[in-house]
C-alpha positions in Angstrom: 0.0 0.0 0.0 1.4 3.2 -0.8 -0.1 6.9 -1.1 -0.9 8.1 -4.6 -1.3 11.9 -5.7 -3.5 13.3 -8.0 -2.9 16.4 -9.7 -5.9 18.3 -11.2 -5.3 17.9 -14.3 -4.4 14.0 -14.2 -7.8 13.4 -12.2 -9.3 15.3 -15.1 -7.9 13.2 -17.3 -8.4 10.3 -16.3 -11.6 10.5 -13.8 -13.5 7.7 -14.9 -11.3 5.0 -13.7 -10.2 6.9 -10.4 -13.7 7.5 -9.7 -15.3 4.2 -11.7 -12.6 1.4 -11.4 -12.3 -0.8 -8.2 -8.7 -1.8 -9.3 -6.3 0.5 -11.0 -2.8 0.8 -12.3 -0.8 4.2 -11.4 2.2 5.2 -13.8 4.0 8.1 -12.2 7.2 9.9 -10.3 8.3 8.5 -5.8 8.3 11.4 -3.9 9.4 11.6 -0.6 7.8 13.7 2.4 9.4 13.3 5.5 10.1 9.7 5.3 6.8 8.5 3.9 7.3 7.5 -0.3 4.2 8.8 -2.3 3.7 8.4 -5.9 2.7 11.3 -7.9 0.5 10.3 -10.5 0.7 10.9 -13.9 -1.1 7.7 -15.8 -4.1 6.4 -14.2 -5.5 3.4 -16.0 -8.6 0.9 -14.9 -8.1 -3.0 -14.2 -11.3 -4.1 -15.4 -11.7 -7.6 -13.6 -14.8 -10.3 -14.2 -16.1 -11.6 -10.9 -18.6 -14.1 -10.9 -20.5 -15.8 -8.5 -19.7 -19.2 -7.4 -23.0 -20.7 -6.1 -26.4 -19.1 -7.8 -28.3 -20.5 -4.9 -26.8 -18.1 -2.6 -27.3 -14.4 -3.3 -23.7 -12.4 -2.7 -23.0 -9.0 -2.1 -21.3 -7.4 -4.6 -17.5 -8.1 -4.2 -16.9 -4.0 -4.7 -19.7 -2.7 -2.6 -17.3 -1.8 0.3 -14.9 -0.1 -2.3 -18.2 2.5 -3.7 -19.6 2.7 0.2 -15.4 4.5 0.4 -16.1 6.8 -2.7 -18.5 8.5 -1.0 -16.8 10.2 1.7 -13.9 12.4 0.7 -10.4 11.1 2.4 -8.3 13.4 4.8 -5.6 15.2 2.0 -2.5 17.2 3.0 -2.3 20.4 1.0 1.0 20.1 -1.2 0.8 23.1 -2.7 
């Protein structure tokens, strides 16, 4: 797990797979702020993955509910300007 930063324009960019993919890849620069590594984005593509259910007779949740219920609420962000 590592942090990732957005710039404006790279969330513009790419928004639909920060905001609409559960999985993503991140191309971009380390950066480090006193002694924690972050990477600054600068590619943000979507892993589109294919999850199926195992057992029809038993209704699942869906396996990226907990991951939308997140997108909801803004994160805590450090100003880096």
């Amino acid at each position: 797990m590592t942090n990732v930063i957005v710039r404006t324009d790279v969330y513009d960019r790419y928004r639909a797979a920060v905001r609409g993919e559960a999985f993503v890849l991140v191309r971009g620069k380390l950066a480090k702020d006193d002694g924690t590594v972050n990477v600054l984005a600068e590619e943000v593509l979507g892993l589109q993955s294919d999850i199926r259910k195992v057992d029809d007779a038993r209704p699942t949740p869906h396996a990226y509910s907990f991951l939308r219920a997140m997108r909801r609420v803004a994160p805590d962000s450090k100003d880096w300007g």
